[in-house]
ZADO-243524 format. One record per residue: chain; residue in one letter; x, y, z of N, C-alpha, C, O in turn; residue number from 0. Coordinates in steps of 0.2 Angstrom, whole numbers. Example, Ala and Ser with C-alpha at 12.3 -4.5 7.8 and 13.67 -1.06 7.14 Angstrom:
<nodes>
NODE  unit  code    n.X    n.Y    n.Z   ca.X   ca.Y   ca.Z    c.X    c.Y    c.Z    o.X    o.Y    o.Z  pos
NODE     A     A     66    -28     39     62    -22     39     66    -16     39     71    -17     42    0
NODE     A     S     64    -11     35     68     -5     36     64      0     39     67      6     40    1
</nodes>
This chain:
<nodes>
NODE  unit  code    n.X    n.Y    n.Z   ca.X   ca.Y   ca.Z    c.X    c.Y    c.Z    o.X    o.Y    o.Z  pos
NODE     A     X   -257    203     25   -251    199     27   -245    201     22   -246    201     16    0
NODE     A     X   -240    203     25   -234    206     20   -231    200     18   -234    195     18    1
NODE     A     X   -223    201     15   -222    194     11   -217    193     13   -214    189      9    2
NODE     A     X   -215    195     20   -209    193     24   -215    189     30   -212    184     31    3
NODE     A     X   -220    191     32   -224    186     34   -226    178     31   -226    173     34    4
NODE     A     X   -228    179     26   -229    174     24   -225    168     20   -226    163     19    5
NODE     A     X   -218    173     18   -211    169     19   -211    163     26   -211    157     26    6
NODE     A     X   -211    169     32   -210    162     37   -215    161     39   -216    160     45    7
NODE     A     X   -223    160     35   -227    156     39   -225    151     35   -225    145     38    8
NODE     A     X   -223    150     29   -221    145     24   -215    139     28   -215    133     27    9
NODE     A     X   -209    143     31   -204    143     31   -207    138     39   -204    132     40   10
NODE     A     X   -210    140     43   -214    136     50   -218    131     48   -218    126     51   11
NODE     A     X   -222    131     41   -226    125     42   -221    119     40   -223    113     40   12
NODE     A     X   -215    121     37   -211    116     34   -208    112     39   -208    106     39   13
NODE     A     X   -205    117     45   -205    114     51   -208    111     54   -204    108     58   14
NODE     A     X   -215    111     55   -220    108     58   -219    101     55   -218     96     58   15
NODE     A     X   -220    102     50   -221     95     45   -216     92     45   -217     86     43   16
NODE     A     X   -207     93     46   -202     89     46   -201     89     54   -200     83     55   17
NODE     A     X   -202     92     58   -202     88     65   -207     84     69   -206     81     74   18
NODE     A     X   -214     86     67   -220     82     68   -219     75     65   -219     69     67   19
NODE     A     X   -217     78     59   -220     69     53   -214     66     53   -213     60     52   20
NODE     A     X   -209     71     54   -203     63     53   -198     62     60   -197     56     62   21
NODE     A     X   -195     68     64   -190     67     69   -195     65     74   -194     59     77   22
NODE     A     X   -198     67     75   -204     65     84   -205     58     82   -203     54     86   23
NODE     A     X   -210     56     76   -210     49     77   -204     42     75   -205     36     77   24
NODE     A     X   -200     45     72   -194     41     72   -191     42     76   -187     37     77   25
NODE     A     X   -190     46     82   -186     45     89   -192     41     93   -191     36     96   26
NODE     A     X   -196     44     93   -203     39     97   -203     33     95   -203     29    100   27
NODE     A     X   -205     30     89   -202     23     87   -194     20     89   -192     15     92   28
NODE     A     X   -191     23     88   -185     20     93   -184     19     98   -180     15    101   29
NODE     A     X   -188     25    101   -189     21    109   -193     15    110   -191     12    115   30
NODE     A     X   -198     13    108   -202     10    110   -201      4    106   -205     -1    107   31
NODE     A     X   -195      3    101   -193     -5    101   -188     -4    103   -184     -8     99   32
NODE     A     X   -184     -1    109   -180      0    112   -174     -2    112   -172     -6    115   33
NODE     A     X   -170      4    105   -165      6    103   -164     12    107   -158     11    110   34
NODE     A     X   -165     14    108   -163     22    111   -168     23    118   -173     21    119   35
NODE     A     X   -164     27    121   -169     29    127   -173     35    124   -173     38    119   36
NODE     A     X   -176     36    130   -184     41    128   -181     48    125   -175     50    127   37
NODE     A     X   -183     52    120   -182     58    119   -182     64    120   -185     68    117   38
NODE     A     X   -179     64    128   -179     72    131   -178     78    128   -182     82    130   39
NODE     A     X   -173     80    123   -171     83    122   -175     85    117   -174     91    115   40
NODE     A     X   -179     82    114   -186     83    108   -191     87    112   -194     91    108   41
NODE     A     X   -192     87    117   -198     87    120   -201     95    121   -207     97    120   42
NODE     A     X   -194    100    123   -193    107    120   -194    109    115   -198    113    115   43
NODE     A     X   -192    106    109   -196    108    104   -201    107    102   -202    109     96   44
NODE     A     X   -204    103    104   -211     98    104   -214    106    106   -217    110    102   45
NODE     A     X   -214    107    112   -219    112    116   -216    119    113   -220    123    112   46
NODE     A     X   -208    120    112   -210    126    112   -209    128    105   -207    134    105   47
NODE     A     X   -209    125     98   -212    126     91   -215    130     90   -213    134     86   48
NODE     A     X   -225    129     95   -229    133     89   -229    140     96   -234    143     95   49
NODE     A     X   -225    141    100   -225    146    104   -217    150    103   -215    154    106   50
NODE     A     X   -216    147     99   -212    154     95   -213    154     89   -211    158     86   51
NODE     A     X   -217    151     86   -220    151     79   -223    162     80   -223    168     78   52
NODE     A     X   -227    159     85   -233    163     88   -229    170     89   -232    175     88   53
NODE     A     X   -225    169     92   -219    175     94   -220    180     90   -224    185     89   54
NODE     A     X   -213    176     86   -210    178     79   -215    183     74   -216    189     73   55
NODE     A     X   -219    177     73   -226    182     68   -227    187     71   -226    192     69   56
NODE     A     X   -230    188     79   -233    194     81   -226    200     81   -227    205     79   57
NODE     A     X   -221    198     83   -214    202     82   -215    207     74   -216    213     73   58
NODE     A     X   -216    200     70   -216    204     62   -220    208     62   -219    214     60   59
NODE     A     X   -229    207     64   -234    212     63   -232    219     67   -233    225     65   60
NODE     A     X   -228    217     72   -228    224     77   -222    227     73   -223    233     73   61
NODE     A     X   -217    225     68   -212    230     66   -214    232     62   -212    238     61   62
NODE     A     X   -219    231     57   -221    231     51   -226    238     53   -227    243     49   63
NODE     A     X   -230    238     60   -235    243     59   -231    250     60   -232    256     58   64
NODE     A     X   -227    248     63   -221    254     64   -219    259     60   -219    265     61   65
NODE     A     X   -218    256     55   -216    258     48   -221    261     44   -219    263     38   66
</nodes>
């Protein structure tokens, strides 16, 4: 694993951990003491986070072998 790999898997699990642990459940809790309506617009990055996570990294392995 190179160190621009492991730079953004660093840089992804950070993401994971500030939009799992703090925005998903503080919009989700706002909805459901019904302050706000539902959070549509989370729900895209909900699903497509670790499916670009997955992208990205294989993009890096493939320039990397190139070289």
């Amino acid at each position: 694993m190179s160190k621009k790999e492991k730079r953004w898997r660093v840089f992804y699990k950070f993401m994971y951990i500030f939009f799992y642990g703090f925005i998903l459940p503080f919009a989700l809790l706002m909805f459901f003491l019904g302050e706000d309506k539902f959070p549509y617009t989370l729900l895209p990055v909900a699903l497509g986070l670790p499916v670009m996570k997955s992208n990205h990294i294989q993009r890096i392995r493939e320039k990397e072998q190139t070289y």
